[in-house]
ZAVO-707363 format. One line per 4 residues: their letters; for each residue x, y, z of C-alpha. Coordinates in nm, 2 decimals. Example, Ala and Ser with C-alpha at 12.3 -4.5 7.8 and 13.67 -1.06 7.14 Angstrom:
BEGIN
AS	1.23 -0.45 0.78 ~ 1.37 -0.11 0.71 $
This chain:
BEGIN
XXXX	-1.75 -2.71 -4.52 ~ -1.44 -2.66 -4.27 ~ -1.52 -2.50 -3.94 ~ -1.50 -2.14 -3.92 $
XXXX	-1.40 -1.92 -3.60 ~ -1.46 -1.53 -3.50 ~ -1.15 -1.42 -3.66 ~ -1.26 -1.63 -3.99 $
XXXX	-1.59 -1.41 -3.99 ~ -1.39 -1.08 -3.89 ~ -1.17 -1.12 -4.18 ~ -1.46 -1.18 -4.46 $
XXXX	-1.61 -0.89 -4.33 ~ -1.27 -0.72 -4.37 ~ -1.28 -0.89 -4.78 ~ -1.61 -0.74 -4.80 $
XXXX	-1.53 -0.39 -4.71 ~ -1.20 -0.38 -4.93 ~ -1.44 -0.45 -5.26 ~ -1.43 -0.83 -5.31 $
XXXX	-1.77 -0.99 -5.33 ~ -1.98 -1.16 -5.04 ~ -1.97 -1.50 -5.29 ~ -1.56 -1.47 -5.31 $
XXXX	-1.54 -1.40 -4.91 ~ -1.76 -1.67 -4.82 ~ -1.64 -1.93 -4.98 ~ -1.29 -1.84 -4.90 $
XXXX	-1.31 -1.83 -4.55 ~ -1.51 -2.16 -4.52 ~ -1.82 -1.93 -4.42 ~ -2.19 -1.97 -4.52 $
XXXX	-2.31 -1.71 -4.75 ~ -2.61 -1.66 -4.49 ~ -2.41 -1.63 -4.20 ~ -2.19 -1.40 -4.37 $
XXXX	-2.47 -1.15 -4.48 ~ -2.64 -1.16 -4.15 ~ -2.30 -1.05 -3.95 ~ -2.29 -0.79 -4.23 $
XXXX	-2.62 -0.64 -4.11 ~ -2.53 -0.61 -3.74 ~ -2.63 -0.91 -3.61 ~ -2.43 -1.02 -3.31 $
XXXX	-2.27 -1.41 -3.29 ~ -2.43 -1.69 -3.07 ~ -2.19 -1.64 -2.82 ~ -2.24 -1.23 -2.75 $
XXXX	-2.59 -1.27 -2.79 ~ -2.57 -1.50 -2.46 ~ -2.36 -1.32 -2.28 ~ -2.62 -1.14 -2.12 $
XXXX	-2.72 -1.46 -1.97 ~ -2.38 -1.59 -1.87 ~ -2.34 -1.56 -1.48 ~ -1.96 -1.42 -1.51 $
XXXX	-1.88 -1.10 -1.78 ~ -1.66 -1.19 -2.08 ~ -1.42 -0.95 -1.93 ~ -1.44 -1.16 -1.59 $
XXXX	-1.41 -1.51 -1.79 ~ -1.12 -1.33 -1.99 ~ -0.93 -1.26 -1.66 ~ -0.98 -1.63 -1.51 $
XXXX	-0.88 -1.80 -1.87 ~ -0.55 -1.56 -1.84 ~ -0.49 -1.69 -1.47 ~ -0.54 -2.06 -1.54 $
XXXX	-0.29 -2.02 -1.85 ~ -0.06 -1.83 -1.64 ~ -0.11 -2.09 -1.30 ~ -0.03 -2.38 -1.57 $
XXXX	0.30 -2.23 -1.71 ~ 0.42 -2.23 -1.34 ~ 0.31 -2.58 -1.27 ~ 0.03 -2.52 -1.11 $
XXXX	-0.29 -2.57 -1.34 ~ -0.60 -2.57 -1.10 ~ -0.84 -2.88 -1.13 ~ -1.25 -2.80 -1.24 $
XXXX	-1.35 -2.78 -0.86 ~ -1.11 -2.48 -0.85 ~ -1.20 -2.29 -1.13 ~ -1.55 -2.32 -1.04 $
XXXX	-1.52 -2.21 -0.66 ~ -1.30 -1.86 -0.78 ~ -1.61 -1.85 -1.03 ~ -1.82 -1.84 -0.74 $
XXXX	-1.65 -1.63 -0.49 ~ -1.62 -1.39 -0.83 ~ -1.99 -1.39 -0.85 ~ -2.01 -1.33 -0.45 $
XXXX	-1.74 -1.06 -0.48 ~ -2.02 -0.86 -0.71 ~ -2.32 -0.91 -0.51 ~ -2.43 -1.24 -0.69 $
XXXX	-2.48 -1.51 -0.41 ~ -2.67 -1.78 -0.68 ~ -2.46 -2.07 -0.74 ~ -2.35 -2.19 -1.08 $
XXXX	-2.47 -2.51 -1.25 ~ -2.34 -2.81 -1.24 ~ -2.28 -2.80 -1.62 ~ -2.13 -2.41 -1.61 $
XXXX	-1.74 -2.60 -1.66 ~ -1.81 -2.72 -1.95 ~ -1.98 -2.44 -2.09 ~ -1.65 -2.18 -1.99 $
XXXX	-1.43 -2.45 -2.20 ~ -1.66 -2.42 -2.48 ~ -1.60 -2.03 -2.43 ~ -1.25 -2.02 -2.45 $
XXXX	-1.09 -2.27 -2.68 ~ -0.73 -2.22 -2.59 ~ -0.82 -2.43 -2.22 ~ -0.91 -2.80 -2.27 $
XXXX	-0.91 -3.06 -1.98 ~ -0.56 -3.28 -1.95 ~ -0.37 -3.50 -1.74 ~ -0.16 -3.34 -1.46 $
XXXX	0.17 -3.41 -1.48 ~ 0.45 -3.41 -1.23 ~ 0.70 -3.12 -1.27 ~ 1.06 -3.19 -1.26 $
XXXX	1.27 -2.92 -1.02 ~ 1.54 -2.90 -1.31 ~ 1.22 -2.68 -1.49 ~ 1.16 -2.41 -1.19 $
XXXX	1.37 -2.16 -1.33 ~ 1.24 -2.20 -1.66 ~ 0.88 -2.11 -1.50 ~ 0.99 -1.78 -1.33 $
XXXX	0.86 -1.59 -1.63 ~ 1.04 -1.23 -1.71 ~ 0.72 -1.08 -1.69 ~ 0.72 -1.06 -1.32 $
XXXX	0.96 -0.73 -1.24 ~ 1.17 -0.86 -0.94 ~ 1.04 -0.63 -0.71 ~ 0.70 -0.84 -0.71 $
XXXX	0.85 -1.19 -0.68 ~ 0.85 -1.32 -0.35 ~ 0.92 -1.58 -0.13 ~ 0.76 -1.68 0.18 $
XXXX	0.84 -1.94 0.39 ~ 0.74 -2.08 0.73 ~ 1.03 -2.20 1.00 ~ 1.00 -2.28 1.40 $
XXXX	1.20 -2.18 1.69 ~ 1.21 -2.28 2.04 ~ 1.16 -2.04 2.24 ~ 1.46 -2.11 2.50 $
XXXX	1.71 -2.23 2.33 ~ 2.04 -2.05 2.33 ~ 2.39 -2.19 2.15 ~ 2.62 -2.45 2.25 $
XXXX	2.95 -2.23 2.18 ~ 3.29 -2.22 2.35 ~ 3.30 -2.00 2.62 ~ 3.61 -1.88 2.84 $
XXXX	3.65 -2.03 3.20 ~ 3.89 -2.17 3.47 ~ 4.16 -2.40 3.32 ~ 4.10 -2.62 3.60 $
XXXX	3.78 -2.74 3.42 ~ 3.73 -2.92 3.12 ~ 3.39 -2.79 3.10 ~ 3.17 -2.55 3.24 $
XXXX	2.75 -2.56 3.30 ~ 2.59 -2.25 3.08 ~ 2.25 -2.11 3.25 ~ 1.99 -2.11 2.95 $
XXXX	1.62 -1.99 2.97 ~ 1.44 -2.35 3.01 ~ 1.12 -2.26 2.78 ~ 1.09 -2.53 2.55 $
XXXX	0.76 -2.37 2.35 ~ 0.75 -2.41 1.97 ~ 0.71 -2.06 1.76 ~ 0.64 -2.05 1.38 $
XXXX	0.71 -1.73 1.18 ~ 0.58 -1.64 0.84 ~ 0.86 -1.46 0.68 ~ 0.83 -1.33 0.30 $
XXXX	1.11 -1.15 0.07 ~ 1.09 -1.05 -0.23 ~ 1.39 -1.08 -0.51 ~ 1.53 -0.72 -0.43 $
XXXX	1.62 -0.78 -0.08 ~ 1.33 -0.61 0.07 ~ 1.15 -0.84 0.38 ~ 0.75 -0.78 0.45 $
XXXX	0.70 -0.76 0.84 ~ 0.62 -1.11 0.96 ~ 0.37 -1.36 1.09 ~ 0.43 -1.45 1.40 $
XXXX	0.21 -1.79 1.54 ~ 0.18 -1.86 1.93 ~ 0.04 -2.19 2.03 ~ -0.27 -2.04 2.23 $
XXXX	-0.66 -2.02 2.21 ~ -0.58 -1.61 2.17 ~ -0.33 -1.34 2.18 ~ -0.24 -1.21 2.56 $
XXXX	-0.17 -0.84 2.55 ~ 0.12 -0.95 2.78 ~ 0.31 -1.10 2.53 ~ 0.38 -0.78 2.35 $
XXXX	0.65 -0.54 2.36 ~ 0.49 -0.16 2.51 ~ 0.35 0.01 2.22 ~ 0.50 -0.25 1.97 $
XXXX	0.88 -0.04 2.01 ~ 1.09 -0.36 1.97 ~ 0.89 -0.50 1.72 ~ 0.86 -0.42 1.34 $
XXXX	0.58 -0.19 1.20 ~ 0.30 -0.40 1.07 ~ 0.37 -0.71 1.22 ~ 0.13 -0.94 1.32 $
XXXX	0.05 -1.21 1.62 ~ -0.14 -1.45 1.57 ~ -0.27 -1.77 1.81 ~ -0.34 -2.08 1.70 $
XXXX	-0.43 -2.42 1.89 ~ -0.17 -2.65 1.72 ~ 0.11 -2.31 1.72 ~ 0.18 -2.47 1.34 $
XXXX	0.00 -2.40 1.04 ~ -0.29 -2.61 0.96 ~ -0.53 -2.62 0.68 ~ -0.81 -2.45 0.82 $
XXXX	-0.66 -2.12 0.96 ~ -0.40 -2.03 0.73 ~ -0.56 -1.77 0.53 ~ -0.71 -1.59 0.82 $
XXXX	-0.35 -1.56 0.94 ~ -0.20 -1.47 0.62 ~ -0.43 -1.24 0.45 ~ -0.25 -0.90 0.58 $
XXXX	0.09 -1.09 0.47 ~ -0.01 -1.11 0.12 ~ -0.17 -0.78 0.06 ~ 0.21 -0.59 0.11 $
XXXX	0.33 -0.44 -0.09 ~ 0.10 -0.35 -0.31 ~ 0.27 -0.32 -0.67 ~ 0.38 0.05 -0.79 $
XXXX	0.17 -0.03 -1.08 ~ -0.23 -0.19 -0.92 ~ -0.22 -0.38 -1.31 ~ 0.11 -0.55 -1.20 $
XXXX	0.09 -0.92 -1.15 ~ 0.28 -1.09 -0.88 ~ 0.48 -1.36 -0.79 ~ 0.48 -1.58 -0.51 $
XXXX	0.70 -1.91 -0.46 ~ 0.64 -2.10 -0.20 ~ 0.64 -2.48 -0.09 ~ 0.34 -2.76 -0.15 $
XXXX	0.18 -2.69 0.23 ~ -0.13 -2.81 0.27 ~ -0.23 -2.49 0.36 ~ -0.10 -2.30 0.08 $
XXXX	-0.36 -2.56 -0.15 ~ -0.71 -2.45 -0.03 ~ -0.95 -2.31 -0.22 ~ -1.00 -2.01 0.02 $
XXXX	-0.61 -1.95 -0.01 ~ -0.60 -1.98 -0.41 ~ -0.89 -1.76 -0.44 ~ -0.71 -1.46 -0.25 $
XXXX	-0.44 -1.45 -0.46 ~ -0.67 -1.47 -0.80 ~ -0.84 -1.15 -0.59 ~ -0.49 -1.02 -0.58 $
XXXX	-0.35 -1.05 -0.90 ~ -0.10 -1.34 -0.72 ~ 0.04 -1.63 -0.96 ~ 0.16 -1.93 -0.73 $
XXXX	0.48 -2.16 -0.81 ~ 0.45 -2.46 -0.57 ~ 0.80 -2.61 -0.54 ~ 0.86 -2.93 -0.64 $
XXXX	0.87 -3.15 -0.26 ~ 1.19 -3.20 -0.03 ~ 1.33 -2.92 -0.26 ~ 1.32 -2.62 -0.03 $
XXXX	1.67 -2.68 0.06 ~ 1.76 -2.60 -0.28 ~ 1.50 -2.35 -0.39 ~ 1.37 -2.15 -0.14 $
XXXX	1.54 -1.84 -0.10 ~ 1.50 -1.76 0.24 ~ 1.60 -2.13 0.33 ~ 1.92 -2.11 0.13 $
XXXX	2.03 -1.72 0.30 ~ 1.85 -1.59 0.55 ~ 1.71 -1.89 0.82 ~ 2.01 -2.05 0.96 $
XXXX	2.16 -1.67 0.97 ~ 1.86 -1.61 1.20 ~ 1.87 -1.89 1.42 ~ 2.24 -1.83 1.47 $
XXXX	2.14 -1.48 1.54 ~ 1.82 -1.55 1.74 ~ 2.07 -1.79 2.00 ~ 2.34 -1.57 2.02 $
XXXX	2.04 -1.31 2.19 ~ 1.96 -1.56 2.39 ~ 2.28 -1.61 2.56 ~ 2.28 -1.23 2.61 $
XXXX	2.00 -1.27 2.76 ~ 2.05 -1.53 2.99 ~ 2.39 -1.32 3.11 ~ 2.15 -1.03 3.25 $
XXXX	1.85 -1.22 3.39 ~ 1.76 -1.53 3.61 ~ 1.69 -1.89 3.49 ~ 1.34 -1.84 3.42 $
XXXX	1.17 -1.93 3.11 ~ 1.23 -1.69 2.83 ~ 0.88 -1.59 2.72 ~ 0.69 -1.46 2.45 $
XXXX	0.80 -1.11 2.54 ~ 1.15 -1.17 2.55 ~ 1.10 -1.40 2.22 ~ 0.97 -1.12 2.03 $
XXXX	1.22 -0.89 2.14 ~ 1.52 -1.15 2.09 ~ 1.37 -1.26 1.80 ~ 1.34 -0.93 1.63 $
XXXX	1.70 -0.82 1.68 ~ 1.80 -1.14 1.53 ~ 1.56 -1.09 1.23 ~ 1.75 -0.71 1.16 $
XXXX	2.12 -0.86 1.18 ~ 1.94 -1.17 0.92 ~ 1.73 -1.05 0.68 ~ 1.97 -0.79 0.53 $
XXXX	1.88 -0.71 0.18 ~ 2.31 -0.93 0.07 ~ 2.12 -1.22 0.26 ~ 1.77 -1.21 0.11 $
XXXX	1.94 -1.13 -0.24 ~ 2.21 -1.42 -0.18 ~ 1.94 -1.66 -0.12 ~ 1.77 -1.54 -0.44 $
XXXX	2.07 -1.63 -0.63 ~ 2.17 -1.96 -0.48 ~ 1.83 -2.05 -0.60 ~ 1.88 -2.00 -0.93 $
XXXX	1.52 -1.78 -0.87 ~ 1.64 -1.46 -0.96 ~ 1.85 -1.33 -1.13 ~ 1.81 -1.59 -1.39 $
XXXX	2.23 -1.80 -1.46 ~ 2.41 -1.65 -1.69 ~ 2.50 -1.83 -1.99 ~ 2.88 -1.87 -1.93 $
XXXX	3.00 -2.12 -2.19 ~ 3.12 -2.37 -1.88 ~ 2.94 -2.68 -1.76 ~ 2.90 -2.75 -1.38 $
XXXX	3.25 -2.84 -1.30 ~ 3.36 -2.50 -1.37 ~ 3.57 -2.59 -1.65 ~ 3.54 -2.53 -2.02 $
């Protein structure tokens, strides 16, 4: 006799119930006649008879299976050792602290047929815009990307001087310190306020503009040893960046593209977006340049922005190093002028992120 699933028994019982006998359904659904007669009388399957001892709810094991299917249409299937640590922070979430077993894997695969154990394979950047699904409303795609400034660094433009010389000495403010910034946008232009990383054991309440007037609403400042992203502190640093904007609609799921950083791969980090209702698409490596929106229109704007402030700045003050106060005032003029919503939306399109290309009956050479 040929296996039988749920939906084999549901639809006997259904042959039952619209008058044809318990022999006829049975044997045409591939069902023992015992089993069919006991389902008939109430009694549950194996499988919701032991859900009461199953650590995680249907309705929770439901939810992961959809985020693994959906992780793997975007190229980013998680491995066992992930599935079972968001199982666990789950459980943790809900007041549970007692671990899973070591054979609890195998036992959710056995509970949801449509996920089976494969081979990763590598994904090819030609298929990125195939996995930036139409389910996702534009307004909850984003992009966030890292990028480092020195502090001090002005432009090397022509300037206007004596004829007598055929060059001229510009003053520049001599700080040579390294800043990262978190900045995400999402595919309709709008920018959330940014991450801003020192190098420093902590924030000084120097470095601030007075009562955060120069600065955007909702930024944040963090310090970090290395003043880079490392493995270990990037989810403390980027938790308030990931929880804005909330979706108009809480059951909204949304998207955020990003590059393969070794901090954006950590457990801790994959788990706050599953908490979030966050699907990840990793870009394919050294392809930022040609699929990260912000890369493509809004960072070289801003440090073309960010230098031209600088040289204001160094018309109106002394030769002294720039600072973090003067950085984060320089810096957030530049970001204004730079993250417009025709630059964020620009960089969407180069991508080829959103919107999708339009069929146009022409290859890439433009002709017909």
């Amino acid at each position: 006799m040929r296996s039988y699933t749920e939906s084999d028994i549901s639809a006997a019982i259904q042959d039952v119930s619209s008058g044809k006998s318990i022999h006829k359904a049975a044997l045409h659904w591939g069902i023992p006649r015992s089993t069919l007669i006991s389902r008939l009388h109430g009694r549950q399957s194996r499988r919701e008879s032991k859900s009461a001892y199953q650590k995680l709810s249907p309705v929770q094991e439901k939810h992961l299976a959809d985020w693994i299917l959906a992780q793997e249409a975007l190229g980013v299937a998680p491995t066992h050792t992930q599935i079972k640590e968001l199982a666990q922070r789950v459980l943790a979430l809900h007041g549970n602290p007692m671990p899973l077993g070591k054979n609890w894997i195998e036992s959710f695969l056995r509970r949801h047929p449509a996920l089976r154990t494969k081979r990763q394979r590598r994904i090819d950047s030609q298929r990125i815009n195939g996995a930036s699904t139409e389910a996702i409303k534009p307004e909850n795609r984003h992009n966030m990307d890292e990028h480092g400034i020195l502090e001090g660094q002005g432009g090397n433009g022509l300037v206007v001087g004596s004829s007598e010389l055929r060059s001229i000495q510009q003053k520049q403010p001599g700080s040579r310190c390294w800043t990262t910034i978190l900045e995400c946008a999402s595919a309709v232009g709008r920018a959330i306020p940014p991450l801003v990383i020192y190098k420093g054991k902590s924030v000084q309440e120097q470095w601030l503009p007075m009562n955060s007037m120069n600065f955007e609403d909702g930024s944040s400042i963090r310090a970090i040893k290395a003043g880079r992203m490392t493995r270990s502190p990037s989810n403390g640093s980027k938790r308030s960046l990931y929880r804005k904007p909330p979706p108009n609609d809480p059951k909204d799921a949304r998207l955020l593209i990003l590059d393969g950083h070794g901090s954006h791969t950590t457990d801790d980090f994959m788990s706050l977006c599953y908490q979030n209702n966050i699907y990840l698409l990793f870009l394919p490596p050294h392809s930022s340049h040609v699929l990260q929106p912000l890369d493509i229109g809004v960072f070289a704007a801003m440090k073309t922005y960010y230098r031209k402030e600088i040289g204001f700045l160094s018309l109106l003050t002394d030769s002294a190093p720039i600072g973090k106060l003067n950085f984060l005032i320089c810096y957030s003029r530049a970001r204004k002028k730079a993250l417009s919503a025709q630059n964020i939306k620009g960089g969407w399109r180069g991508s080829g992120l959103w919107p999708q290309p339009k069929a146009t009956g022409r290859d890439n050479t433009g002709l017909s």
